[in-house]
LOVO-299867 format. One record per residue (C-alpha): x, y, z; residue in three letters. Coordinates in steps of 0.5 Angstrom, whole numbers, padded with zeros to 4 digits, always signed. Each point is the difference from the previous one (the first is absolute). Layout:
XYZALA
...
! end
This chain:
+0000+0000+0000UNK
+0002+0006-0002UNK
+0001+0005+0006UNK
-0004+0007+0000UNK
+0004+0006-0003UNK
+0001+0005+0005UNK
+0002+0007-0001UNK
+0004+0005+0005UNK
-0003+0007+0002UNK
+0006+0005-0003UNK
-0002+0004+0007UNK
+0002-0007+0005UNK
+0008+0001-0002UNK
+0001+0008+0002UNK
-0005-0002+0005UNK
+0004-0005+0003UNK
+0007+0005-0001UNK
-0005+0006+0004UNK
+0000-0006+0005UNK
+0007-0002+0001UNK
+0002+0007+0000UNK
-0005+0002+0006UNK
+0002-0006+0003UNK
+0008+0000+0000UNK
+0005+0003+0004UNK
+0004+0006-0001UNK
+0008-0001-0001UNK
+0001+0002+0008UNK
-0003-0007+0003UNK
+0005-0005-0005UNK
+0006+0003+0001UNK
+0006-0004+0003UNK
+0007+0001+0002UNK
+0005+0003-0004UNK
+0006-0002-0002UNK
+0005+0004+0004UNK
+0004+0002-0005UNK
-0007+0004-0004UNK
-0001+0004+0006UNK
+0005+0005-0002UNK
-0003+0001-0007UNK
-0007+0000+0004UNK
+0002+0005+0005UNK
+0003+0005-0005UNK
-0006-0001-0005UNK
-0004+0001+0005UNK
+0003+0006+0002UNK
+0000+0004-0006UNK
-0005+0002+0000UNK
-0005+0003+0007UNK
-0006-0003+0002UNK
-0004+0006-0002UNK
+0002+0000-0008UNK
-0002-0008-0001UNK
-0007-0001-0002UNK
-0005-0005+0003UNK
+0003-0007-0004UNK
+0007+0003+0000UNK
-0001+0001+0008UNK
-0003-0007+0000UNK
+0006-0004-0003UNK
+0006+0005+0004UNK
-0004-0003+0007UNK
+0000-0006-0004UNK
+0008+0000+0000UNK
+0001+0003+0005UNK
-0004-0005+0005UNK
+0004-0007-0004UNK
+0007+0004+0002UNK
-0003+0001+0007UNK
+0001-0009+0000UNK
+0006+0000-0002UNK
+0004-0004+0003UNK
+0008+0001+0002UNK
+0000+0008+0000UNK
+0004+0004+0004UNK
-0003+0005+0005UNK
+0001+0006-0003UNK
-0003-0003-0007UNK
-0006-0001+0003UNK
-0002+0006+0004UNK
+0001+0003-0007UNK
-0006-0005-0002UNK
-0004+0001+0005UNK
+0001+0007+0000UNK
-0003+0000-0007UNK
-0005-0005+0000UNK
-0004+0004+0006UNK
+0001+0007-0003UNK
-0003-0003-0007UNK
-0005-0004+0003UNK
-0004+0005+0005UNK
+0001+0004-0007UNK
-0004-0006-0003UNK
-0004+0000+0006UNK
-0002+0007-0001UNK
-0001+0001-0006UNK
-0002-0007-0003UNK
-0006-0002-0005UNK
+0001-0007-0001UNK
-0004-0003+0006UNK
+0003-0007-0001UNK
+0007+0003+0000UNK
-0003+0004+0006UNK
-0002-0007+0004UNK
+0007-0004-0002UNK
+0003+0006+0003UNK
-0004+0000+0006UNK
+0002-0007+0002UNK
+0007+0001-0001UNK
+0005-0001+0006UNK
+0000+0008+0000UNK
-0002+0004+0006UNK
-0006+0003+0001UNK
+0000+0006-0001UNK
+0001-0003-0008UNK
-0005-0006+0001UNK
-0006+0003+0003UNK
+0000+0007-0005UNK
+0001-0005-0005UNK
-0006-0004+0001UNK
-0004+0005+0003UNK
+0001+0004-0008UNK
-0001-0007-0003UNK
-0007-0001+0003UNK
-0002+0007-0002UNK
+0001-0001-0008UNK
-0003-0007+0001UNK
-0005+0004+0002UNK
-0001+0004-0005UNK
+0002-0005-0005UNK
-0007-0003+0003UNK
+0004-0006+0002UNK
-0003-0001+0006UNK
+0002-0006+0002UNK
+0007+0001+0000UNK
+0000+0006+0003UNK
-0003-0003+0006UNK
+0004-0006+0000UNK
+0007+0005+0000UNK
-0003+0003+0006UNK
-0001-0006+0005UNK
+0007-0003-0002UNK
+0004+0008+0002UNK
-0005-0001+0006UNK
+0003-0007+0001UNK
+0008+0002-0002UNK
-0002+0007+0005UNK
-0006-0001+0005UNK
+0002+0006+0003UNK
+0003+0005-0006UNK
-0001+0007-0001UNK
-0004+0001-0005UNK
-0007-0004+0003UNK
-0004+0006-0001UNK
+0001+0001-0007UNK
-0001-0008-0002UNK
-0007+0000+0004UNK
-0001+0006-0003UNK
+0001-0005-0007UNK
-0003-0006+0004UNK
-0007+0005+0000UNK
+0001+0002-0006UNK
+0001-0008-0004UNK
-0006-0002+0005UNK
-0005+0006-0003UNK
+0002-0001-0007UNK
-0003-0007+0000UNK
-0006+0002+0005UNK
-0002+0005-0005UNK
+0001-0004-0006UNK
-0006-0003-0004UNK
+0003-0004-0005UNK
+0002-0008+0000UNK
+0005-0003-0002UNK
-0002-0006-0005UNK
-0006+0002+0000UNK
-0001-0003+0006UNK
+0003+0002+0006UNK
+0000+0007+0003UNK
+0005+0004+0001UNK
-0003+0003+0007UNK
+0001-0007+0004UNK
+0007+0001+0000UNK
-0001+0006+0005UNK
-0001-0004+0006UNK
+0007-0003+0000UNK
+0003+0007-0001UNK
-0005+0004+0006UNK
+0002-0007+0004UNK
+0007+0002+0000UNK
+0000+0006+0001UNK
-0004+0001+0007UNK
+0005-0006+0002UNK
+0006+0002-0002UNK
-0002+0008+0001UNK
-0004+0001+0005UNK
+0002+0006+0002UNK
-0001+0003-0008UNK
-0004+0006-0001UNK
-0004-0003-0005UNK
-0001-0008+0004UNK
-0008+0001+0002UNK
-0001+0002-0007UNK
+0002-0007-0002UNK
-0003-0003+0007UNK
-0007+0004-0003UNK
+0000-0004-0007UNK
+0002-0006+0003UNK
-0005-0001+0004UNK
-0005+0002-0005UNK
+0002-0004-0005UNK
+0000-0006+0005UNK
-0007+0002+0002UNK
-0002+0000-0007UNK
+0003-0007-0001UNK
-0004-0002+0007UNK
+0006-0002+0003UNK
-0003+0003+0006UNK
+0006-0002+0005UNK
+0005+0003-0003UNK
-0004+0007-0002UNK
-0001+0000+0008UNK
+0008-0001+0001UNK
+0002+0006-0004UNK
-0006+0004+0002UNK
+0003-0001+0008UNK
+0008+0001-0003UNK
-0002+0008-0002UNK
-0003+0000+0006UNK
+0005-0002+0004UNK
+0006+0002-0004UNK
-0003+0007-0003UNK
-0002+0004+0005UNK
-0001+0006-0003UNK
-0003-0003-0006UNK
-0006+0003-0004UNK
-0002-0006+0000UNK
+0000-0003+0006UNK
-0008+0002+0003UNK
-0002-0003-0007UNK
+0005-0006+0002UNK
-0005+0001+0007UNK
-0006-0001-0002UNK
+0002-0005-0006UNK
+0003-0006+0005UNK
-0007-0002+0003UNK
-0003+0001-0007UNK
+0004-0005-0002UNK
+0000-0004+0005UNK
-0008-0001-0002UNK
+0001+0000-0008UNK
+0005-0006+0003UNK
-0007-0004+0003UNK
-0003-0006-0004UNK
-0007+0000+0003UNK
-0003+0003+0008UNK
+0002-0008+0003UNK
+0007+0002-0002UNK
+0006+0003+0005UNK
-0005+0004+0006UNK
+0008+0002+0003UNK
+0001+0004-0007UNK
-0006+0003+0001UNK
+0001+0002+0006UNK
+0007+0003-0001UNK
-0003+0004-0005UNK
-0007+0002+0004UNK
+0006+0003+0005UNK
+0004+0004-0006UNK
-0005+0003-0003UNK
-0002+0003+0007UNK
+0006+0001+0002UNK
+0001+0005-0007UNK
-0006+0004+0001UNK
+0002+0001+0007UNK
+0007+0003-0002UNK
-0003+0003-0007UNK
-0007+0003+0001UNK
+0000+0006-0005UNK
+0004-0005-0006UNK
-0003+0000-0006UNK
+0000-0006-0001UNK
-0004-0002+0006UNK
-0006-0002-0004UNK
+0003-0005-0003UNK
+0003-0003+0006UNK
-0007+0000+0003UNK
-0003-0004-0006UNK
+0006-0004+0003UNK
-0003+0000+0006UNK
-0007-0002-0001UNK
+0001-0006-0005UNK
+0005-0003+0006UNK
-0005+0002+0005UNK
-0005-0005-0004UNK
+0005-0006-0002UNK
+0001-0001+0008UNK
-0007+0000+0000UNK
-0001-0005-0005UNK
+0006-0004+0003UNK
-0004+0000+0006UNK
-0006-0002-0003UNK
+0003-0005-0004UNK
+0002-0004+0007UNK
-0007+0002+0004UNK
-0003-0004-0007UNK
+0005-0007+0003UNK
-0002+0001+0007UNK
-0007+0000-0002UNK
+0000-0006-0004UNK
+0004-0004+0006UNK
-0005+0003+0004UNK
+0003+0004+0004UNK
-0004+0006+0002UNK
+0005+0003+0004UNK
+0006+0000-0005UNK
-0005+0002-0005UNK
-0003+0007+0004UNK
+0007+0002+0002UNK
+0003+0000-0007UNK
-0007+0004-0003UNK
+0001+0005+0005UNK
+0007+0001-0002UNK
-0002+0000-0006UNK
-0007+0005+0002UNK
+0006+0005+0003UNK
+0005+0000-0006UNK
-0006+0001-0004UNK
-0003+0007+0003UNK
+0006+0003-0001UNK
+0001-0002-0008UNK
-0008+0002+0000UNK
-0002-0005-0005UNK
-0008+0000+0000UNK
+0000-0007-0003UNK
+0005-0003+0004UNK
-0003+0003+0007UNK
-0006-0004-0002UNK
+0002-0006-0001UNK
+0005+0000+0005UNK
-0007+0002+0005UNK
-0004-0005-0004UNK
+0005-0006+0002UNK
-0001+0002+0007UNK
-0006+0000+0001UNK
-0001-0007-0004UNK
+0006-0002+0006UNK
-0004+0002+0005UNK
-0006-0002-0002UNK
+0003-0008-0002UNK
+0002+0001+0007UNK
-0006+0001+0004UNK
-0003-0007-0002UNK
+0005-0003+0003UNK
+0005-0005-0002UNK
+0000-0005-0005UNK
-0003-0007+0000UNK
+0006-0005+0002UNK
+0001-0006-0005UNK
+0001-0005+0003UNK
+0005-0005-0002UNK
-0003-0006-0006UNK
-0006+0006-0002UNK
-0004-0002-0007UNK
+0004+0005-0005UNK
-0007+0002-0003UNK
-0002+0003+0008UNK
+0005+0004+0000UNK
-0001+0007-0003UNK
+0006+0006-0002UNK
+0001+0005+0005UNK
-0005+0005-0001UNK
-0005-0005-0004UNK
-0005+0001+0005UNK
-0001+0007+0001UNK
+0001+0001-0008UNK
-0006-0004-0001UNK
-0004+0001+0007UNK
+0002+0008+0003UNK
-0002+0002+0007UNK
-0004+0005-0004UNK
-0005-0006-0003UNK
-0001-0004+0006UNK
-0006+0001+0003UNK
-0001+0000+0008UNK
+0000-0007+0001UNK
+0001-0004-0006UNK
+0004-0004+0001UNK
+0007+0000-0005UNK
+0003-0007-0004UNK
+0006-0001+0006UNK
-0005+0000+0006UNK
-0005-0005-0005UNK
+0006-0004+0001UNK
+0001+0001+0007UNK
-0007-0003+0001UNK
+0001-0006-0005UNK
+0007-0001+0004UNK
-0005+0000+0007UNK
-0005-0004-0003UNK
+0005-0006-0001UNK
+0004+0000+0006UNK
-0007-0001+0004UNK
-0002-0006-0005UNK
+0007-0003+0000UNK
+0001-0004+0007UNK
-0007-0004-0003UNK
+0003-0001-0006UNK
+0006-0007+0002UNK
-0004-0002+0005UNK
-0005-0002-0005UNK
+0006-0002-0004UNK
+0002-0004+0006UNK
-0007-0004+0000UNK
+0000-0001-0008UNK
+0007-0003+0002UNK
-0002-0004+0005UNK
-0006-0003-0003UNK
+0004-0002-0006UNK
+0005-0004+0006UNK
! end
């Protein structure tokens, strides 16, 4: 079988160059030691010219040189310090100059000191930035933070670190088609508020991270970064937000009224400990809202348990918990919801003054057993006339009358027998 002709895309080739060029190293990150014999020629070359004079390749291939000439083996003291010399001057010249962002990043890793290194990777971050190379803008950054936890210019790489997170904050395009840019702001903002907590710009990252998080759903971590601003950024703008956001969250968090009443309450305790501090606050509406549909979840919640202690016919547990309920309930104002908390009170109160159910005995027909509140369905106290008499005091009777024939029945038995003998 013949196999299919295929044709190649004359755009895949200088696709694949485009690739390899945006992938590959600058002459700074090969270099290898010098022959010491090439270092004199090198220093000399290197030195005809000053550092200013050089354009951007030609400062690039010096430092190249320069830094294999630094790894020679065998050089006299004197012949080195020459080379160091020359390599720091041209290098903090690159470094401060420099439009190759990779050549930038090379140089940052270099074994130089860091008030080469950190400028170097600091100005390569920045035209990543701008070349809207995102990633290895955000990759250069962590690794100066990992060579220099502690570098000078912390500032001005946060400042960058906002800046890459924004830019895929704010960006509505996909890549493929498929995948959002916006989803890689998260990790940004992430190291950010960990690496830079003190940055002035940390609780606006803390604010879009929680907001993302809560519109994920992924509730608990929306809430952990809500309490980080809190904590950590005090005079923040968004710290009251923050506030009143955490109980809201809490209850968004909740799948249904029988779920986590200790949630419930720790958010109940925030809202009000909000309005106590910020009663004037704009937003005090909305907290309020808050407020009243915790108010009626705890009352559901309580329901939800009153309904089970009824059902085991426990009408003790049953009250107590509507009454709970009954007193959550007023405070939220729910007109529907007083009502039938009021209602099953008074069918409580109502089951209980007719005293306690019939006890089963042990080997009972399972056709004489009725469901729990089957008689009071079919016959209410409302329908039962004075005097009638209902279905269990019918049995009673029964139960009576064939007790007071029982002890005749095996004497009669006995005769029958003995005739027979």
């Amino acid at each position: 079988m013949t196999p299919p002709i295929t044709t190649k895309s004359p755009l895949l080739p200088g696709l694949a160059l485009l690739a390899l060029a945006s992938c590959s190293s600058s002459p700074i990150a090969s270099v290898s030691p010098m022959d010491p014999d090439q270092v004199p020629a090198t220093l000399m070359a290197a030195q005809a010219s000053t550092a200013d004079q050089l354009a951007d390749g030609q400062l690039v291939d010096t430092v190249a040189d320069l830094l294999s000439a630094n790894k020679a083996r065998g050089l006299d003291t004197r012949t080195r310090v020459e080379v160091r010399t020359a390599l720091e001057l041209y290098a903090q010249e690159l470094a401060d100059r420099g439009e190759n962002p990779r050549a930038l990043e090379d140089l940052s890793e270099t074994d130089l000191p860091a008030r080469i290194s950190v400028p170097a990777g600091i100005r390569s971050a920045t035209l990543y930035l701008a070349r809207e190379d995102r990633k290895d803008a955000f990759k250069t950054i962590k690794k100066l933070d990992t060579r220099y936890p502690s570098h000078g210019l912390r500032d001005e790489a946060g400042d960058l670190l906002m800046e890459i997170g924004n830019s895929y904050y704010f960006d509505k395009r996909r890549k493929f088609f498929l995948f959002p840019y916006s989803s890689n702001a998260p990790q940004v903002y992430e190291y950010l508020s960990t690496e830079y907590p003190k940055h002035p710009e940390t609780d606006d990252a803390l604010n879009r991270l929680a907001d993302t998080y809560a519109k994920n759903r992924q509730y608990s971590f929306a809430i952990e970064k809500r309490e980080n601003l809190i904590l950590w950024c005090r005079d923040s703008p968004y710290r009251i937000a923050s506030e009143a956001a955490v109980p809201e969250l809490r209850l968004a968090a909740l799948d249904g009224p029988e779920y986590d009443r200790a949630a419930m309450l720790i958010a109940l305790t925030e809202l009000e400990t909000w309005i106590s501090r910020y009663p004037d606050n704009e937003l005090r509406p909305d907290v309020e809202r808050t407020m009243i549909d915790c108010l009626q979840r705890l009352a559901d919640n309580d329901m939800v348990v009153a309904r089970f202690y009824r059902t085991v016919l426990s009408a003790t547990g049953a009250r107590q918990h509507a009454a709970r309920a009954l007193e959550f309930a007023k405070r939220a104002g729910n007109p529907e919801q007083l009502e039938e908390i009021r209602t099953f009170l008074a069918a409580v109160d109502e089951i209980e003054s007719l005293g306690p159910p019939r006890e089963i005995t042990q080997g009972a027909e399972f056709e004489g057993i009725l469901p729990l509140g089957a008689e009071f369905d079919q016959l209410g106290p409302a329908e039962l006339a004075p005097g009638s008499e209902t279905p269990e005091a019918d049995r009673r009777k029964r139960d009576v009358d064939q007790s007071d024939e029982s002890p005749r029945a095996p004497a009669s038995s006995s005769e029958s027998s003995g005739g027979t003998l």
